[in-house]
SEDO-408363 format. One record per residue (C-alpha): x, y, z. Coordinates in steps of 0.02 Angstrom, whole numbers, padded with zeros to 5 digits, always signed. Example, Ala and Ser with C-alpha at 12.3 -4.5 7.8 and 13.67 -1.06 7.14 Angstrom:
! residues 2
+00615-00225+00390 +00684-00053+00357 
***
This chain:
! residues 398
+00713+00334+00540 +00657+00385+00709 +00489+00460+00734 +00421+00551+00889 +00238+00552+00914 +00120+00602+01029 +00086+00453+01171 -00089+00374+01103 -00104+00204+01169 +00072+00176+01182 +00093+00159+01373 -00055+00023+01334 +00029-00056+01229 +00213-00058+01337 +00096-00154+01479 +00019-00275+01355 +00195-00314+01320 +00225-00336+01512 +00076-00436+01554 +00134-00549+01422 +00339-00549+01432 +00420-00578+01608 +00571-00485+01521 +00486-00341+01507 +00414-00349+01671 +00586-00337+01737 +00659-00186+01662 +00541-00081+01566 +00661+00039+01497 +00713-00085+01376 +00542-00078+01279 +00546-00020+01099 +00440+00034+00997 +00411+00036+00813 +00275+00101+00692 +00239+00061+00506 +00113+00160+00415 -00029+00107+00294 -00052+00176+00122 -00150+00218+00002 -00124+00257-00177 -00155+00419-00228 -00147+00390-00447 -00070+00238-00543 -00147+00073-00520 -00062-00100-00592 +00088+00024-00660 +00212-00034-00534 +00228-00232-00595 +00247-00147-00782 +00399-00015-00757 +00296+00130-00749 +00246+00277-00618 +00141+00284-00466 +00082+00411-00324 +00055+00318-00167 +00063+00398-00008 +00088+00326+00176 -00056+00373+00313 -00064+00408+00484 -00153+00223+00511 -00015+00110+00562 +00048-00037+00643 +00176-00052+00781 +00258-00151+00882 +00314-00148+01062 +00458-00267+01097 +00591-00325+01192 +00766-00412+01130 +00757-00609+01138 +00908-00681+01254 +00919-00827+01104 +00846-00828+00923 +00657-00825+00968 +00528-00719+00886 +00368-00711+00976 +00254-00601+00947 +00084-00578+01008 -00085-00501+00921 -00173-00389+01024 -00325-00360+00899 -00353-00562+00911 -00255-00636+01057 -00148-00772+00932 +00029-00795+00959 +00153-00845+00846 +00352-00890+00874 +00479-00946+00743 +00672-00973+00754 +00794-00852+00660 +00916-01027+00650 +00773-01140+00571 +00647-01047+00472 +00506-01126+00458 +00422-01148+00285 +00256-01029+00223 +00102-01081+00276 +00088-01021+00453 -00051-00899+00397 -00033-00703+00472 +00140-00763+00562 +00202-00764+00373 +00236-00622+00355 +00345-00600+00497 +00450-00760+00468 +00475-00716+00265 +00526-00548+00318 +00659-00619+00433 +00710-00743+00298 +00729-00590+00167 +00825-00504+00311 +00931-00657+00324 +00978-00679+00150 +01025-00503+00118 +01166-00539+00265 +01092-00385+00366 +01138-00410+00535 +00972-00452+00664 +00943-00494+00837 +00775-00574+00905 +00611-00500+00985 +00469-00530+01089 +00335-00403+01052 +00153-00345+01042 +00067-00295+00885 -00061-00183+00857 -00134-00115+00722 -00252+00038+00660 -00281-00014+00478 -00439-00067+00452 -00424-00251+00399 -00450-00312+00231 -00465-00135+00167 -00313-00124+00049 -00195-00012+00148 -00065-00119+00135 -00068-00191+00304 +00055-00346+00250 +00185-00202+00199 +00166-00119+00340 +00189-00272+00446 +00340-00326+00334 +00432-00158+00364 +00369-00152+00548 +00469-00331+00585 +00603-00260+00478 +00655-00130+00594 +00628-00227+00750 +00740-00371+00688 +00877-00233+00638 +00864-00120+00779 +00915+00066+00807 +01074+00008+00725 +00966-00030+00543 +00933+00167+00537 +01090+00169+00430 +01010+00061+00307 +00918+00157+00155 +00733+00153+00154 +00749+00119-00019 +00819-00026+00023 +00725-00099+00159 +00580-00092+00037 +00647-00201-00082 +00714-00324+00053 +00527-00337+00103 +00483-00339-00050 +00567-00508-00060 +00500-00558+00061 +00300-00550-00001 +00375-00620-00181 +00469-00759-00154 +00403-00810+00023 +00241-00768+00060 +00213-00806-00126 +00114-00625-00187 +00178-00555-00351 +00168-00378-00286 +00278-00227-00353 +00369-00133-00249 +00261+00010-00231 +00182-00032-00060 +00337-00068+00015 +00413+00096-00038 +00286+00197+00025 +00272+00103+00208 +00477+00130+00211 +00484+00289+00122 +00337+00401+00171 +00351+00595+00187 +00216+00672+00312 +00122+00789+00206 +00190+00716+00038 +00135+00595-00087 +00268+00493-00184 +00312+00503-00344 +00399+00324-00403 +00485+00288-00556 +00463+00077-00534 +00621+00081-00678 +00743+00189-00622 +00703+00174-00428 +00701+00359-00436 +00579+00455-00336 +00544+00606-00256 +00403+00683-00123 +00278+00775-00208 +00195+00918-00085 -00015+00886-00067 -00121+01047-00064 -00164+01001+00123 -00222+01168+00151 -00364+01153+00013 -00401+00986+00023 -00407+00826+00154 -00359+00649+00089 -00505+00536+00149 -00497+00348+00128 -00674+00246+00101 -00669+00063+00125 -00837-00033+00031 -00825-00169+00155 -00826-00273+00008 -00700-00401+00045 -00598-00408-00118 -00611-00597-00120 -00541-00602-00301 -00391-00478-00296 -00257-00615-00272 -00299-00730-00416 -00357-00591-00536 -00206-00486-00513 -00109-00640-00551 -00196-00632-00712 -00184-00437-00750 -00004-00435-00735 +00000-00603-00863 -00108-00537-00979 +00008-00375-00967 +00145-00486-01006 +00068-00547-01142 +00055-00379-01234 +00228-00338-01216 +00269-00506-01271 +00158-00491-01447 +00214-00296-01454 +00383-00347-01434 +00390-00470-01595 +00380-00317-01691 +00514-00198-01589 +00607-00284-01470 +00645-00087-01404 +00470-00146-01289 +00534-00234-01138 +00363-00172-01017 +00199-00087-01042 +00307+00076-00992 +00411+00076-01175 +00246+00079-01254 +00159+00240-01316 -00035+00290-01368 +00016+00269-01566 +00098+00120-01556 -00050+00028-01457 -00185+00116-01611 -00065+00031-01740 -00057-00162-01650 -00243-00125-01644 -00276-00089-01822 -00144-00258-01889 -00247-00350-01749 -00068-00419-01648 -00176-00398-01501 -00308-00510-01409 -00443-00350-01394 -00438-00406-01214 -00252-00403-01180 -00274-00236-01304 -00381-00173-01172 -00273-00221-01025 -00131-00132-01104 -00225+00030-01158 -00263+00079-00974 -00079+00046-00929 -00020+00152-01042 -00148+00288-01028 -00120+00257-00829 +00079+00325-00839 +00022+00460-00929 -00104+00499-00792 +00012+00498-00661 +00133+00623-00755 -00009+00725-00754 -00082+00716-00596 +00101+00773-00497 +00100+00949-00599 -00082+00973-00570 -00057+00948-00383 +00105+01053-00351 +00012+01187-00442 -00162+01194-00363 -00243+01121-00509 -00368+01020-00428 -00503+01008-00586 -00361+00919-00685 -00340+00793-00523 -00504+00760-00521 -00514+00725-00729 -00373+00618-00715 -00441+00522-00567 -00589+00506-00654 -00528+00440-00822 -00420+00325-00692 -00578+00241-00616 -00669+00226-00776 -00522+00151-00851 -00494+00027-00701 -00676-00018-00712 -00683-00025-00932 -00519-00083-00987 -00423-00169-00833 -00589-00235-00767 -00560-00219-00583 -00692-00114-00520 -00826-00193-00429 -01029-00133-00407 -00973-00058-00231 -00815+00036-00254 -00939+00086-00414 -01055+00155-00292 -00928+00234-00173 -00870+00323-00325 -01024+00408-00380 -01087+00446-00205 -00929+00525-00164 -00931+00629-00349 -01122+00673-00307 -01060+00770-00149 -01036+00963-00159 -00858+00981-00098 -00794+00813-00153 -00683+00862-00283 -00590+00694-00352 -00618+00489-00307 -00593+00357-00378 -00535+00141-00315 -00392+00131-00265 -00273-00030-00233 -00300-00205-00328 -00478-00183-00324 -00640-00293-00314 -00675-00235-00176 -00540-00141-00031 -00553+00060-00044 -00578+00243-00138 -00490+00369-00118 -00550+00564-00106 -00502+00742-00131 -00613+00851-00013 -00633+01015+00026 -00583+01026+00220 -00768+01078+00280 -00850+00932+00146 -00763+00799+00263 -00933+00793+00362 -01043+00779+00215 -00954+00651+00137 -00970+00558+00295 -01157+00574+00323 -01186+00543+00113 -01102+00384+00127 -01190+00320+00285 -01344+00362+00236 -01347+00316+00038 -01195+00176+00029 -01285+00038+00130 -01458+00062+00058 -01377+00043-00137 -01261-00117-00078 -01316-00189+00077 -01142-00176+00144 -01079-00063+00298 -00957+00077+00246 -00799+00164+00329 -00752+00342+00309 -00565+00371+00359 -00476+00539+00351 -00304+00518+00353 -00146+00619+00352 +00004+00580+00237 +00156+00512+00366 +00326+00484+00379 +00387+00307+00331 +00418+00144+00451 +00549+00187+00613 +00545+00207+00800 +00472+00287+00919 +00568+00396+01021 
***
């Protein structure tokens, strides 16, 4: 997928890329350019790693990479927000554990053992995702080295595709136990669109935001979410271990996604459940549902139903999944206390990382000043407000 875009630091970034590579010194037309996008999910939280639906959407906060082709199989690439380097061999991978530079190598490992064909880079990244905020940063960065290992001649390959290659990549290299729904969006995004996944079926489709009515505006607690990584580890377990007690009884059950509202009341009442793992299972449930919901209610203007069902998302996130956290708490009601906010509510893994928010176009201000002035005085942390703009997927820049 090609993209064209609007100049905006990228003439910076081609003479970073010189300073730093003789090879680019000597023939600048041979600079690329690529760009992967954030996200941020719009409705259905933990659904993804239990078969179900979710409504992510990629953002107009990216990361990209200026590069030039290797003349052997040397990745370099350099960080522009810190200064590191990092450099691996496409013919001897190096094991994990090379911190950030990770990501990079166990994306040209997935690369590699899907038998794409790849050539190697020397680049610059860059970045406008906030760090640590949840917007899928690592996905971004997976599908970013992606498409500068595979080149203009990768555009061939299905988005689709890519994502799961990446997806790989995070699982069984960097070592996260992530679903495939940030991946998908970074590859798959649809400026203007949110994404409706079926994490079964693979099937999805772009579902058309209201744009005109309302702004998508990202707030990040500046809580670092110190405890996503292990606790998600045990959310998805503890998932596991409903479908594995629900299962006994109807081996029909093979996720959270085969299981309905009555049957859930009925393992409650002959007590097959831990009330725990009970509760873990309830918001899953009730969190498909949600997302059915929520992609009606949005193609037809129906913004009060959004905001119920974001609402009943957060509360169940924070009640019955347990992976709210005091500040995404307080984003939340700020944010709902705001005339013209009309629907938040966390978003990503939680404990700590981001909301997301509906808001009325001319409310984008008043959000801004109500979290400045009353977020910092309730949690002693600094807040950031981001409006952003639902983009096309990972690709060039031409």
């Amino acid at each position: 997928m090609a993209v064209v875009i609007e100049e905006n630091g990228e003439s910076s970034l081609r003479a970073r890329l010189a300073d730093l590579e003789p090879a680019a010194r000597e023939g600048r037309g041979g600079i690329e350019i690529v760009r992967s996008p954030g996200r941020v999910n719009l409705i259905g939280e933990y659904t993804d790693v239990n078969e179900g639906f979710v409504l992510p959407a990629a953002i107009d906060r990216e990361i990209r990479i200026a590069f030039v082709r290797s003349t052997d199989d040397r990745v370099v690439l350099h960080r522009a927000d810190t200064d590191e380097s990092g450099a691996f061999n496409l013919g001897a991978i190096p094991a994990a554990g090379q911190g950030w530079l990770d990501y990079a190598v166990g994306t040209a490992w997935a690369v590699l053992e899907a038998g794409l064909p790849l050539r190697a880079f020397r680049g610059v990244i860059e970045t406008s995702l906030p760090v640590g905020a949840g917007l899928s940063s690592s996905a971004a960065i997976e599908l970013a080295v992606a498409r500068a290992l595979l080149g203009q001649a990768g555009a061939s390959i299905e988005p689709m595709e890519l994502a799961q290659v990446c997806q790989r990549a995070e699982n069984q290299f960097v070592g996260v136990q992530s679903g495939l729904m940030d991946q998908f969006a970074v590859a798959c995004g649809r400026r203007g669109s949110a994404l409706l996944l079926d994490c079964r079926s693979l099937d999805w489709r772009g579902v058309r935001l209201p744009l005109e009515a309302v702004s998508l505006v990202v707030c990040d607690t500046g809580s670092p979410r110190e405890l996503a990584g292990s606790e998600y580890n045990v959310r998805r377990r503890q998932c596991q271990e409903a479908v594995a007690a629900l299962a006994r009884d109807d081996p029909a059950i093979r996720s959270l996604r085969d299981v309905t509202p009555a049957i859930l009341e009925a393992a409650g009442k002959a007590g097959i459940l831990e009330p725990v793992v009970a509760r873990r299972a309830r918001h899953i449930v009730a969190e498909n549902a949600r997302v059915l919901a929520t992609v009606p209610a949005l193609e037809a203007g129906d913004l009060a139903a959004v905001a119920d069902a974001f609402a009943e998302s957060h509360a169940s996130l924070r009640d019955d999944f347990e992976v709210s956290s005091p500040a995404l708490d307080a984003m939340v009601e700020i944010a709902t206390a705001t005339a013209g906010v009309l629907a938040a509510r966390m978003t990503g893994a939680g404990f700590g990382g981001c909301t997301v928010n509906l808001v009325r176009p001319d409310a984008v201000g008043r959000l801004t000043q109500a979290v400045e002035r009353d977020y910092a005085a309730r949690t002693g942390l600094t807040p950031r407000v981001i409006p952003v703009v639902p983009a096309d997927g990972a690709g060039f820049i031409v």
